[in-house]
C-alpha atoms as one frame of an Amber mdcrd trajectory, in Angstrom:
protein
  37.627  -2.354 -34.162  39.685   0.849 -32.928  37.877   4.128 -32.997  39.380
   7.498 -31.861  38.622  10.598 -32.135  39.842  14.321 -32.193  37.949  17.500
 -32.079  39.452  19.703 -35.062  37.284  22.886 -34.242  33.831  23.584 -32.102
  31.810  21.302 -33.866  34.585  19.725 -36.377  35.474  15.641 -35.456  38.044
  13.522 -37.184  36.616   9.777 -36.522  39.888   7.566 -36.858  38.611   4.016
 -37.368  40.499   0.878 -37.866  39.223  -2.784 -38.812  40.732  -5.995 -39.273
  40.855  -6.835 -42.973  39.280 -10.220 -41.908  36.214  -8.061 -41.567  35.551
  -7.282 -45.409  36.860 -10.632 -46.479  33.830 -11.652 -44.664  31.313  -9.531
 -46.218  33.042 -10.356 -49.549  32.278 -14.063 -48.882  29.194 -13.605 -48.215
  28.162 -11.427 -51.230  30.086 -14.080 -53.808  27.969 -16.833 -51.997  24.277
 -14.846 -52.399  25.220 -13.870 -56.413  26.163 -18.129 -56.645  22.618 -18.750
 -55.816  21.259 -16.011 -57.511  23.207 -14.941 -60.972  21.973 -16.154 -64.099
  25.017 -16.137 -66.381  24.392 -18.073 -70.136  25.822 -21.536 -69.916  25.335
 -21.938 -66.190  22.087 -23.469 -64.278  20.676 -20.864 -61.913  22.370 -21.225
 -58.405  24.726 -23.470 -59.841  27.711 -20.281 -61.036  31.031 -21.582 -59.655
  32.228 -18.696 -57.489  35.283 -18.350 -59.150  33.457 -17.330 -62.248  31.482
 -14.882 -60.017  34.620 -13.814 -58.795  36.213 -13.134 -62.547  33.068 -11.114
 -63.253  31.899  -9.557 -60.304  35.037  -9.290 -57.930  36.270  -5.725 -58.062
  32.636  -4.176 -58.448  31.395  -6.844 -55.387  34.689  -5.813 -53.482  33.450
  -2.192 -53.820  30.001  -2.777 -52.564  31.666  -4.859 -49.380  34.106  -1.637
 -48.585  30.994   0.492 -49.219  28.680  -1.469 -47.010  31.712  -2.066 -44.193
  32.667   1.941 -43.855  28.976   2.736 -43.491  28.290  -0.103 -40.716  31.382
   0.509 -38.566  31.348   4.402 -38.545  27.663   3.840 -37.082  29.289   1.608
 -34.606  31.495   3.899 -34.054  29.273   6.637 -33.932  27.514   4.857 -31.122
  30.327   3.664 -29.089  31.634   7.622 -29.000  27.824   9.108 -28.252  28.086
  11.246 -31.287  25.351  13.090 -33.548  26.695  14.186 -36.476  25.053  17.216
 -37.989  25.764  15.757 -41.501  27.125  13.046 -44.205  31.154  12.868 -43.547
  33.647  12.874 -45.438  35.449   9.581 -45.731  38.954   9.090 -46.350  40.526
   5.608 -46.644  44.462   5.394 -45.256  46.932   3.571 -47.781  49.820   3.345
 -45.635  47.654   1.025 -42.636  49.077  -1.508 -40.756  49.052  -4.919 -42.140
  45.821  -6.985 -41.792  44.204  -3.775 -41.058  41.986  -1.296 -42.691  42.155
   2.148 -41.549  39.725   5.173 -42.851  39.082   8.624 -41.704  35.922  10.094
 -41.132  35.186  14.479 -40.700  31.970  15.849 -40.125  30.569  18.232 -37.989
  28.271  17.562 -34.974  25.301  18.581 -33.378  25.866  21.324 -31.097  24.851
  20.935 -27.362  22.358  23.601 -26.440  22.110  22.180 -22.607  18.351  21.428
 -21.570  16.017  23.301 -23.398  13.893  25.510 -21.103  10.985  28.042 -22.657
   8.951  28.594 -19.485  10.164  31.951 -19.281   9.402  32.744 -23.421   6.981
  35.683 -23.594   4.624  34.395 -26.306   1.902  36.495 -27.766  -1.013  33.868
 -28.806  -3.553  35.455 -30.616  -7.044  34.329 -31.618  -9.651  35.074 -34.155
 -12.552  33.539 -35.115 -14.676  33.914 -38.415 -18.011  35.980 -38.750 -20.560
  36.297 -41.382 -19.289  39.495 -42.431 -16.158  38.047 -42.966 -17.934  35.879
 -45.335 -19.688  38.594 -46.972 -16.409  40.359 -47.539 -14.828  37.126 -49.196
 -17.617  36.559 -51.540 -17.527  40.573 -52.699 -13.777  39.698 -53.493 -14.751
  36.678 -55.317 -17.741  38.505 -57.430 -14.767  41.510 -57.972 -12.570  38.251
 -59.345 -15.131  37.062 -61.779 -16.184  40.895 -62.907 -16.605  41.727 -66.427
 -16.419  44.742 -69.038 -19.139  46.180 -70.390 -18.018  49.157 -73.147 -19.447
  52.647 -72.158 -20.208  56.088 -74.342 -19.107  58.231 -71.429 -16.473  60.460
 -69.597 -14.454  57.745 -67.583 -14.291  57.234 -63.938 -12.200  55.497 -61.286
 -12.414  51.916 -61.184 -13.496  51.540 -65.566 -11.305  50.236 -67.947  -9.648
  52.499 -69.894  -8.330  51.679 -73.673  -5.545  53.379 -74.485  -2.669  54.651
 -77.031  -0.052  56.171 -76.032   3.835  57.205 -76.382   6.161  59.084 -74.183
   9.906  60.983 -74.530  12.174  60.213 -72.239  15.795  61.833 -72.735  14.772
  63.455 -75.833  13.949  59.653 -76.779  10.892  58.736 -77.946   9.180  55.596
 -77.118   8.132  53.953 -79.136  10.273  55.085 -81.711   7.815  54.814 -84.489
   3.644  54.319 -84.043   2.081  54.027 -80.546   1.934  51.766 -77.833  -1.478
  50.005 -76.821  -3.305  48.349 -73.975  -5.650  49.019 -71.080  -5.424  50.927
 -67.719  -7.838  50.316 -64.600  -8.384  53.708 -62.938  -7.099  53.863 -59.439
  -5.863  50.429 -59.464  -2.315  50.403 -58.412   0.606  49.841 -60.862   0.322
  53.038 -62.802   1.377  56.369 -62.568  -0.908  58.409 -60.635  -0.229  61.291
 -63.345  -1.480  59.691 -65.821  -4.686  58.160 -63.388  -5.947  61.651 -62.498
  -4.920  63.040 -66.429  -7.786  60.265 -67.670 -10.520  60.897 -65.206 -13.435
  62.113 -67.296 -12.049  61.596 -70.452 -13.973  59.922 -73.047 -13.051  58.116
 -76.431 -11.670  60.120 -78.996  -9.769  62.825 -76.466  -6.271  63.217 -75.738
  -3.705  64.455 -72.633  -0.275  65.650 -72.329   0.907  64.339 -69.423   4.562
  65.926 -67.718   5.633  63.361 -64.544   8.668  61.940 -63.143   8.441  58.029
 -62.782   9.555  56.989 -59.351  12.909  56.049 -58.459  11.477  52.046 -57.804
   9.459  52.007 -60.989   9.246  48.625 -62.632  10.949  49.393 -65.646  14.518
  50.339 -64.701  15.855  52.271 -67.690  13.281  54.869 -66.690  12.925  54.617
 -63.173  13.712  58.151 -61.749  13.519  60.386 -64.782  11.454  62.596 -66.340
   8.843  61.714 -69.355   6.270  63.583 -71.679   3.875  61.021 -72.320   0.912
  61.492 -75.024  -2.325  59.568 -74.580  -5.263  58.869 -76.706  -8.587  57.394
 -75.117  -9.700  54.575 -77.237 -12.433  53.124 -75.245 -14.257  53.452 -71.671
 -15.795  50.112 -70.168 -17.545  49.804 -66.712 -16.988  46.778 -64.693 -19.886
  44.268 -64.207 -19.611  42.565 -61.406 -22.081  39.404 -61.591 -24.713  38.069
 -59.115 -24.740  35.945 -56.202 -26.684  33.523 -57.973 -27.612  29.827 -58.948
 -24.942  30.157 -62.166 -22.262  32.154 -59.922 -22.462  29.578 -57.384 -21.901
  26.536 -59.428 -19.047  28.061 -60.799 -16.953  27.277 -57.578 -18.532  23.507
 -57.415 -21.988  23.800 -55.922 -24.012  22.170 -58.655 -27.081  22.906 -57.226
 -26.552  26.020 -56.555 -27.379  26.267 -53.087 -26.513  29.662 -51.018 -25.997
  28.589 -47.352 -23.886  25.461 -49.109 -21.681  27.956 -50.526 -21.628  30.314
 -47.580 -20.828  27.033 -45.399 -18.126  26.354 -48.235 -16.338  29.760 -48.156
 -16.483  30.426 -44.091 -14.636  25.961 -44.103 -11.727  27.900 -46.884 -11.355
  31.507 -44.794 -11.236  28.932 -41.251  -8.545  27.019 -43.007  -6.644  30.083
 -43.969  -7.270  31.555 -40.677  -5.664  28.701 -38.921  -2.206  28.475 -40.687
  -2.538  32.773 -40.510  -2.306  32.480 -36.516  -0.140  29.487 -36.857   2.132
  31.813 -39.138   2.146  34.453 -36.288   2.886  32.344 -33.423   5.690  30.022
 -35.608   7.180  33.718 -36.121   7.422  34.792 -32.550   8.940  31.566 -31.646
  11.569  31.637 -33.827  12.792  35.053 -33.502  12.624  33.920 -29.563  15.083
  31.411 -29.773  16.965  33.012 -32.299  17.248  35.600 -29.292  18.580  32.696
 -27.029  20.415  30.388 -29.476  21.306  32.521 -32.599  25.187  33.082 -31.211
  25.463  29.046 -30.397  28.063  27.216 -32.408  26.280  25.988 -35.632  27.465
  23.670 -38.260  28.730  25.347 -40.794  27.560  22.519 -43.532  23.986  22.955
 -42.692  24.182  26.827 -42.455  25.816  26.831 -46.357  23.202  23.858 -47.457
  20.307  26.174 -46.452  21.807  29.234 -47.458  22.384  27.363 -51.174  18.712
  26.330 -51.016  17.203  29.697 -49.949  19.212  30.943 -52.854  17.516  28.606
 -55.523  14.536  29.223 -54.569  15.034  32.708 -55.104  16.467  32.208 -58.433
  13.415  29.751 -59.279  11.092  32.475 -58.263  12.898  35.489 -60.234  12.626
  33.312 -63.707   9.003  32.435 -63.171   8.818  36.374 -63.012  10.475  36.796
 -66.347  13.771  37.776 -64.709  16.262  35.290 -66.382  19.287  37.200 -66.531
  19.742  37.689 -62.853  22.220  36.064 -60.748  21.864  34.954 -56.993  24.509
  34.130 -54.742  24.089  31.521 -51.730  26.464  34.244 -49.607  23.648  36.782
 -49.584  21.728  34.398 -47.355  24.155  33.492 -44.861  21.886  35.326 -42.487
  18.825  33.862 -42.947  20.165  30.515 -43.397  22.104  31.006 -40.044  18.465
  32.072 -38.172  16.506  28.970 -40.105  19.265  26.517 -38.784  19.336  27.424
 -35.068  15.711  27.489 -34.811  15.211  23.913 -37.159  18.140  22.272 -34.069
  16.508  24.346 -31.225  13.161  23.034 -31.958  14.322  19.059 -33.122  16.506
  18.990 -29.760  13.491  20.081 -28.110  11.255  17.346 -29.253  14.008  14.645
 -28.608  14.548  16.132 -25.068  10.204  16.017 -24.106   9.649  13.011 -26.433
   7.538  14.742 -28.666   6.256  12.410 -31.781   5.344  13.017 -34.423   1.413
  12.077 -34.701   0.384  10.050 -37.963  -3.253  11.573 -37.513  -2.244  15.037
 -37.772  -0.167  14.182 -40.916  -2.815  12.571 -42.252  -5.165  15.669 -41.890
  -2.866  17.669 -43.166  -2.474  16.254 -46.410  -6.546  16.004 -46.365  -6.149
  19.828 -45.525  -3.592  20.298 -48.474  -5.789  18.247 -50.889  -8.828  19.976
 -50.185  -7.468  23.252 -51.716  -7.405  21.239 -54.955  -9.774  20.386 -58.173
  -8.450  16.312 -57.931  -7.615  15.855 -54.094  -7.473  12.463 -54.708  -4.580
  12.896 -57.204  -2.664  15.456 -54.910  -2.957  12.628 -51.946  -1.529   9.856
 -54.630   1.270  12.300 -55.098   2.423  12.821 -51.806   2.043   9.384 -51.000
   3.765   7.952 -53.970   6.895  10.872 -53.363   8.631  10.372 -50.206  10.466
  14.124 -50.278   6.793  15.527 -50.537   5.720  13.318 -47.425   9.001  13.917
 -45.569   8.655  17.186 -46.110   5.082  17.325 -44.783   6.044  15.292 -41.819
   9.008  17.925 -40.918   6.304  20.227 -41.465   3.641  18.501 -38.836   6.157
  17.602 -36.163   7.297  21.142 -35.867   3.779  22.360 -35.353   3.615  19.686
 -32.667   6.873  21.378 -31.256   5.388  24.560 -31.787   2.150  24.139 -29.901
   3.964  22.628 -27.080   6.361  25.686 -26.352   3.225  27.506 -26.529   1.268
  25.284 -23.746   4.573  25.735 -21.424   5.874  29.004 -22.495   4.836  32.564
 -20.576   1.530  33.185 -22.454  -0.389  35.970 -23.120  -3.744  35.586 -25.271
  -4.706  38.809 -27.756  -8.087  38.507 -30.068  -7.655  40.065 -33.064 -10.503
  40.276 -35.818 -10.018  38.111 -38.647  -9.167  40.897 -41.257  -6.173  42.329
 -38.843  -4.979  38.492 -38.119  -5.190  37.418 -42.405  -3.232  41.061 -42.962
  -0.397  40.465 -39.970   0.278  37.047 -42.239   0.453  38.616 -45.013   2.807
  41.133 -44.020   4.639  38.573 -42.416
């Protein structure tokens, strides 16, 4: 076999390979003589098929296979002899004017660029720390009473934080909306979402009474067609009802799985859920810092331009996927608007995989394996959720990607320059968030 090869741009390589025809006659052999013992063909005893009936039936498609199976197996040679890494699947071209009693393809693709060794000893890393305390708790269980609230209807002015029923219609542009009859639904005082206008107009208002309300909806208001102009809008007050928010008791409790009911089972239950959150939170935080580190560092490297496109395509989709669960199926989202972000998520995936080739990080099967327990837990049917990873090998690649660069994380964090900052646990959830 004859290999060269020629650099066609910073990371661009033309692999030419050539291969004595011999070669593929061989693995054609070899393929006729496994479907002779194997094909079951009407009038024939199993492993008894004459080849040259395997050859009438099966040549060109077994031919195909052998060219498939000799391309793939000599550019990895290849690959091997020439110490490359490609960054991607090439492109494979076969030559039609090779010498005789050869066979002569050409492989492009894009390699892995050569970032030198990887040193973060002098990264300035922020690691910050919380822990969970029983008022923490207490907090999480309010918002979990708040979820579960109810509406009790009230014969009273209304005040911030009650339901309020409501007609209403508005003229926008001399327009009136709706054109005919009235709009209805139900406002929560205060709660965010609605005009404040119309918020403060309602206050002490009680079924039966009406406002005239004269505002100017903001320039990022939901609904386009009237975001930025002014509106008369005419409101009726249908109903007023208070929240009830129910009791830490036996029948709240079981509602989240404690059957019996039991109070320090269900504290012990919510503090194991806000220490689980809290620990990808902080994880969050320090994956952030990392990346935007070596972005710092690597971000102007050479990249492959495949994998930049692939993510930015991906990042895209997502987007899109997200926008029509929203109810936005109309709009269009274009790969190119993501360049950016899929150039940063590249150099930081190859800064951080180089990095655990170059300290022999591996990946550890018991942190995948609590991970998934982790993911499961989160669940109604953990069992089922473990089944599905385990039966989907993107899910469980995915994961392990997902594990491994945790691993890679943590270690640029042990050798990194590191600073430690506590933060309480409401300051640490909120920094996630917001990042």
């Amino acid at each position: 076999m004859q290999v060269s090869v020629e650099s066609v741009g910073a990371l661009e390589r033309k692999l030419t390979v050539s291969v004595p025809t011999d070669r593929l006659d061989s693995v054609v052999s070899a393929k006729v003589g496994e479907l002779t013992r194997t094909a079951q063909i009407k009038g024939f005893r199993r492993g008894k098929v004459p080849r040259r009936v395997i050859e009438q039936r099966y040549g060109q498609q077994i031919r195909n296979e052998a060219m498939s199976d000799l391309l793939g197996s000599t550019f990895d040679q290849a690959l091997r002899e020439q110490s490359l890494r490609p960054a991607g699947a090439p492109s494979i071209k076969t030559v039609d004017d090779a010498a005789e009693g050869e066979i002569q393809y050409v492989a492009t693709f894009e390699v892995l660029p050569d970032f030198g060794e990887i040193d973060v000893s002098d990264l300035a890393i922020t690691r910050y720390t919380s822990t969970v305390e029983e008022t923490d708790i207490d907090a999480m269980i309010e918002t979990l009473r708040a979820q579960r609230r109810g509406w009790r209807k009230v014969e009273r002015p209304a005040t911030e934080g009650d339901a309020v029923a409501i007609e209403s219609h508005s003229v926008i542009d001399g327009v009136r909306k709706p054109a005919e009859g009235v709009e209805r639904g139900a406002v929560i005082l205060g709660a965010e979402g609605m005009l404040p206008q119309v918020g403060e107009a309602l206050i002490g208002k009680s079924a039966g009474e009406e406002v005239e309300i004269d505002t100017v909806y903001p320039d990022n208001w939901r609904v386009q067609d009237v975001a930025g102009k002014p509106a008369h809008i005419s409101v009726r007050v249908v109903g007023v009802s208070e929240p009830h928010v129910p009791e830490v008791d036996a029948e709240f409790i079981a509602s989240f799985g404690i059957v019996d009911g039991d109070v320090e089972r269900f504290r012990a239950e919510v503090r194991a859920n806000l220490e689980r959150e809290l620990k990808s939170a902080l994880l969050a935080r320090l994956r952030n810092q990392v990346a935007e580190k070596i972005f710092e560092r690597y971000g102007e490297h050479d990249l492959p331009k495949g994998m930049i496109e692939a993510e930015a395509k991906e990042l895209a989709r997502r987007t899109q996927a997200q926008a029509e669960e929203q109810g936005q199926k109309d709009i269009a989202i274009s790969p190119e608007a993501f360049q950016a972000s899929g150039r940063r998520r590249v150099a930081v995936g190859l800064v951080l995989s180089e990095l655990a080739r170059q300290k022999s990080i591996r990946l550890d099967p018991q942190r995948v394996n609590q991970s998934l327990m982790s993911i499961a837990s989160t669940y109604e049917e953990p069992e089922q959720v473990i089944e599905l990873y385990r039966s989907d090998e993107r899910l469980l690649e995915g994961l392990r990607a997902s594990v491994l660069e945790e691993q890679v994380m943590e270690w640029i964090a042990d050798h990194a320059t590191v600073s430690e900052e506590a933060l309480p646990f409401s300051d640490a959830m909120q920094s996630s968030r917001a990042g």
